[in-house]
C-alpha positions as CSV (number, residue, x, y, z in Angstrom):
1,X,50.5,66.4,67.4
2,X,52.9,67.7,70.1
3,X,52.5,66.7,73.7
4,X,53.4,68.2,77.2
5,X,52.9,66.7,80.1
6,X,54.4,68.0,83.8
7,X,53.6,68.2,87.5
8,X,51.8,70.7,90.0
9,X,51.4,70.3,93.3
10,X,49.2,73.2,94.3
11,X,46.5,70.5,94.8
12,X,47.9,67.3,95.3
13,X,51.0,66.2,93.5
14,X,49.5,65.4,90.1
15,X,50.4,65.4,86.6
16,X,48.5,66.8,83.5
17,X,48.8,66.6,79.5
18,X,48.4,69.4,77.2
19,X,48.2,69.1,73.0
20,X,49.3,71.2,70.4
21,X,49.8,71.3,66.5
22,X,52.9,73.1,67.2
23,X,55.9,72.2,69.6
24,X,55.7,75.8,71.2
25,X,52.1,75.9,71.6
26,X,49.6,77.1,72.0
27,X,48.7,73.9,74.2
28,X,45.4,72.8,74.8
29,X,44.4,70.8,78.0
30,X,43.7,66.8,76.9
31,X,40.8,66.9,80.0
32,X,38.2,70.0,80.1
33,X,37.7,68.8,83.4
34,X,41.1,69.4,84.5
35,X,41.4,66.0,84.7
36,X,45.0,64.6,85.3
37,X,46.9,62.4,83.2
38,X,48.6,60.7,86.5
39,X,46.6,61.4,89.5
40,X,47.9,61.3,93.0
41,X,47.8,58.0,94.7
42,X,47.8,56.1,91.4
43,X,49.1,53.2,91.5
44,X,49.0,53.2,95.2
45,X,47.3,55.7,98.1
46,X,48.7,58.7,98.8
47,X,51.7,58.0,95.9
48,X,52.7,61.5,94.9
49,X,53.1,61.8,90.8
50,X,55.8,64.2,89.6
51,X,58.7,63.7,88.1
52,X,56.9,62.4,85.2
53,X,59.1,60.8,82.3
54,X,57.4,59.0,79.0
55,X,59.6,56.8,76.6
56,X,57.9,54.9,73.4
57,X,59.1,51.6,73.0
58,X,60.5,50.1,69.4
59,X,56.6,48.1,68.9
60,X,54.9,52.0,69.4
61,X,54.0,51.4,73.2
62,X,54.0,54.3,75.5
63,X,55.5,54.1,79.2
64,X,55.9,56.5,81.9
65,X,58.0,56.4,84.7
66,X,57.1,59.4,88.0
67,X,58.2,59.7,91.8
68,X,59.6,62.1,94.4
69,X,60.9,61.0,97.6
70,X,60.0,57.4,96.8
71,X,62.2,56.0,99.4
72,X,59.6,57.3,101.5
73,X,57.3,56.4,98.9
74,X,58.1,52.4,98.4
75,X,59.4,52.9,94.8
76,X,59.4,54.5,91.8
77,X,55.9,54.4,89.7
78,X,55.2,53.2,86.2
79,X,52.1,52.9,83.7
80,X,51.5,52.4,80.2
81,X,49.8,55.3,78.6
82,X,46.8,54.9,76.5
83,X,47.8,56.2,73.1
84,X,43.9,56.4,71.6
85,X,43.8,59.3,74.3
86,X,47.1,60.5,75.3
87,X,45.3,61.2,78.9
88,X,45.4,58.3,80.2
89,X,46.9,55.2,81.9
90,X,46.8,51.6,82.4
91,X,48.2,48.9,83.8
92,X,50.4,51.1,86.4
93,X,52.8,49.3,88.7
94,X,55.0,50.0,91.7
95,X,58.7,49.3,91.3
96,X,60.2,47.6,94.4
97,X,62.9,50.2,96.3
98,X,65.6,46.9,96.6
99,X,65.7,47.1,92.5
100,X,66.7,51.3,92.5
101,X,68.8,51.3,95.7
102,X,69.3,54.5,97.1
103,X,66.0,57.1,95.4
104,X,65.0,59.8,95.8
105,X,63.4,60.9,92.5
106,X,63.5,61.9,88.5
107,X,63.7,58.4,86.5
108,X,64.5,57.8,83.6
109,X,63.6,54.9,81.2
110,X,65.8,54.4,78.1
111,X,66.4,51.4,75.5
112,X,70.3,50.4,74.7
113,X,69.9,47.1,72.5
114,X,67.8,44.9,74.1
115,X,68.3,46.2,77.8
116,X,66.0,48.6,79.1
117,X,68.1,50.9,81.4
118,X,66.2,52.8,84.3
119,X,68.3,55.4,85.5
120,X,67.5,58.3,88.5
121,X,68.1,60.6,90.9
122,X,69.8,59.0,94.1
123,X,70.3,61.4,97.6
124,X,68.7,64.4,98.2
125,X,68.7,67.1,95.6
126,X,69.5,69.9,98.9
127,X,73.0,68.7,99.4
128,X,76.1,67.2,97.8
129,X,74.6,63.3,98.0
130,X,72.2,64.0,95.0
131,X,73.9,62.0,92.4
132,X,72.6,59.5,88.8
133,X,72.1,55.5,89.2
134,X,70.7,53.3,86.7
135,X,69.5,49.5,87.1
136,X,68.6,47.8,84.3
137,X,66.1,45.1,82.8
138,X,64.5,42.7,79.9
139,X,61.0,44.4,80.2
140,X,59.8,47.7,80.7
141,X,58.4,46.9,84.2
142,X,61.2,45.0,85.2
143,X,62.0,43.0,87.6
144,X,65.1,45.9,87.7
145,X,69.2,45.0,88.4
146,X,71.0,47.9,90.1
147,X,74.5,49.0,87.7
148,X,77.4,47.0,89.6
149,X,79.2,50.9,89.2
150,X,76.6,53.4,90.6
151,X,76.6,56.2,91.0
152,X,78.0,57.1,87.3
153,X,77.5,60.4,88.6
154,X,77.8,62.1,91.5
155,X,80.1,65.2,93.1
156,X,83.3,65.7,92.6
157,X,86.3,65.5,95.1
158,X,86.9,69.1,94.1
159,X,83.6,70.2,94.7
160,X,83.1,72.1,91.1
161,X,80.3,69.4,90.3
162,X,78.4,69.3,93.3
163,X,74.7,67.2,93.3
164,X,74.2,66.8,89.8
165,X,71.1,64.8,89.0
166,X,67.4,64.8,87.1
167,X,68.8,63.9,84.1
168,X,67.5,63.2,80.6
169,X,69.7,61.3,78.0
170,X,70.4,62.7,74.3
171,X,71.5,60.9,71.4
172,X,73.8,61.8,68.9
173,X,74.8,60.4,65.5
174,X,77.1,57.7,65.2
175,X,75.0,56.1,68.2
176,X,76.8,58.4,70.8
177,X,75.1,59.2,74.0
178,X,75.1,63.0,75.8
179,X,73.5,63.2,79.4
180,X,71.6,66.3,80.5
181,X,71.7,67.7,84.0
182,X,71.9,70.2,86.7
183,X,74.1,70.5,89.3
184,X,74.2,73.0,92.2
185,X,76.1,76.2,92.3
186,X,79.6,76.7,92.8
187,X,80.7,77.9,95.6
188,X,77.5,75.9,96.9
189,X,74.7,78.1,98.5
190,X,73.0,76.0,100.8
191,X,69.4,74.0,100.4
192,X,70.6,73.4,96.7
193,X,67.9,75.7,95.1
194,X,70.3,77.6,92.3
195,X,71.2,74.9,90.2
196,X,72.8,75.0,86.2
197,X,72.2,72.8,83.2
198,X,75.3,71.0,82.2
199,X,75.9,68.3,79.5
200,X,78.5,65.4,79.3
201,X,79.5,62.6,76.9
202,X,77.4,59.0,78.3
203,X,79.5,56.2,77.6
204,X,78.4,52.5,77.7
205,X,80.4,49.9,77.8
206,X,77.9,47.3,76.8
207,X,74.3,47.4,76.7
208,X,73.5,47.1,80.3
209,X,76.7,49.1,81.9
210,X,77.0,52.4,81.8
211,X,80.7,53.9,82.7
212,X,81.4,56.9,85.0
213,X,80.3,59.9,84.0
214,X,83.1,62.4,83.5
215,X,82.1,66.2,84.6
216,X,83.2,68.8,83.0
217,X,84.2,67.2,79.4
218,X,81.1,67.3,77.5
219,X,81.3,70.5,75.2
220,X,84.2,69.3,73.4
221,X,83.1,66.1,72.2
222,X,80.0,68.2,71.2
223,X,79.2,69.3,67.6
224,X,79.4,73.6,67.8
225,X,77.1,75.6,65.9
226,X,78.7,78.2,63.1
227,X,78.6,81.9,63.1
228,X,78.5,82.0,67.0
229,X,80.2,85.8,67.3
230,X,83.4,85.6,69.7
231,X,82.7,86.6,73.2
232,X,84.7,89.5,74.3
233,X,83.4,89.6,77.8
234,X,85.6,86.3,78.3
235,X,87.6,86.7,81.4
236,X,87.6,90.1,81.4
237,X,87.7,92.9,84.6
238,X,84.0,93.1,85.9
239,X,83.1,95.6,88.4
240,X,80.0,95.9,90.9
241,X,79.1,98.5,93.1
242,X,78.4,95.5,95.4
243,X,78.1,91.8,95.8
244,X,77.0,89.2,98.1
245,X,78.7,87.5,100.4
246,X,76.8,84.6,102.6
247,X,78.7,84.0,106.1
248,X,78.2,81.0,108.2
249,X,80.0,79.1,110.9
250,X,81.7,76.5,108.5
251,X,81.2,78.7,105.2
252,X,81.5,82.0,103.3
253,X,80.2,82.4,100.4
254,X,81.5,85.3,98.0
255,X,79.6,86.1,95.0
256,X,82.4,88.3,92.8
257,X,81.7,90.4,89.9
258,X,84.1,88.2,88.2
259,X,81.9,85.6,88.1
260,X,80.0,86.9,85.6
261,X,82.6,86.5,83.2
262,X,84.5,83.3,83.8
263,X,82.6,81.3,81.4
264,X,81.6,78.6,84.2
265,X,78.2,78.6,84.3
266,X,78.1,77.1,88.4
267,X,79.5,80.5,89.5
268,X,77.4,83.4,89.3
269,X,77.4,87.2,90.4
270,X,75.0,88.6,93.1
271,X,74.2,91.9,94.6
272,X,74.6,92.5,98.2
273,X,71.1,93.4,98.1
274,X,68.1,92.9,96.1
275,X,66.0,95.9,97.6
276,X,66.2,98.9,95.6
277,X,66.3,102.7,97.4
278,X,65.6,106.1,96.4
279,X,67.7,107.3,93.4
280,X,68.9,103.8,92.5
């Protein structure tokens, strides 16, 4: 069986489970009653659940690890999930703000040896503070040591990575380590809502350190797929019969035709208008 799980918060912040014999559906709620898997205010009033990561430990245990603004929130959230039913959860703690300095969302639990490495989403995912932390532990639940080094990731002086976070972790063989995650766009259009996926080699440097993410280098140290067809649109002349440019005060933004073909996925072409007219 295949499981999804994610959050909605047209009703409350909560998160539900879906099941499926196939990993692209069709999905089938766990709850005919529309039940959630993580309700809101579980494991504390008014706690909002989203953000909701599960990782199975090596003895077959299931964990999950949810919160948004939790330095609002008085920590990050975890549970144990009950895996007779998939839909449900036990045992669900609060994880004190003084062992993930600096939240704001997005954790993610991962096991490196014996250490049990908590990273997240530090900031505000708006603006150029979002960035990744870890802290780390000898038991699922803690109690949680902050990384000596954080952020490991966070934007760059140049501004070409700017607020990456929400993260997941990939591993590759030979016991290498990718991270996943978006950043904002580049130039930066403010409230941080257009965002790109971007991946990058995770290095540790024992089991419970992490070192400094490096932005930018991860395709190279990536294995590349055969009989990808060259692309001939590479850096070549693009033309537009408009594009948008966002002025401010202290910024101008100019979304050039160019963009389009530059191969850096943070830069993007945009219309000076998205409202179509007669003959268009």
């Amino acid at each position: 069986k295949y499981y999804l799980y994610f959050g909605n918060c047209e009703m409350g912040c909560n998160i539900y489970g879906y099941v499926s014999d196939h990993p692209a559906g069709p999905w089938k709620k766990l709850s005919n009653t529309d039940k959630p898997v993580i309700p809101e205010g579980y494991p504390r009033k008014s706690f909002p659940s989203l953000d909701a990561q599960f990782f199975k430990d090596d003895d077959g245990r299931m964990y999950a690890y949810w919160g948004t603004w939790v330095h609002y929130n008085g920590g990050y959230a975890a549970g144990e999930l009950d895996t007779t039913n998939m839909a449900t959860m036990k045992g669900g703690i609060n994880i004190p703000l003084a062992q993930t300095p600096n939240p704001f969302e997005a954790p993610y639990m991962m096991k490196k040896g014996s250490k049990y490495i908590l990273m997240y989403s530090g900031g505000s995912c708006h603006n150029e503070t979002y960035e990744v932390r870890y802290a780390y532990a000898d038991h699922p639940y803690g109690p949680f040591t902050p990384g000596k080094n954080n952020p490991i990731l966070s934007t760059t002086p140049d501004g070409s990575t700017h607020g990456p976070g929400h993260h997941s972790v990939l591993q590759l063989p030979g016991n290498n380590y990718c991270i996943v995650y978006h950043k904002h766009d580049y130039p930066f259009t403010a409230g941080g809502l257009s965002r790109q996926v971007c991946i990058d080699p995770l290095v540790f440097e024992n089991d419970s350190t992490i070192l400094a993410v490096k932005p930018g280098t991860g395709m190279a140290s990536l294995p590349i797929a055969s009989g990808i067809p060259e692309d001939r649109a590479f850096m070549q002349k693009a033309t537009a019969s408009s594009f948008y440019q966002l002025q401010g005060t202290a910024v101008q933004y100019n979304y050039q035709p160019g963009y389009a073909t530059d191969h850096n996925n943070a830069t993007m072409w945009k219309a000076a208008s998205n409202r179509l007219t007669l003959g268009d």
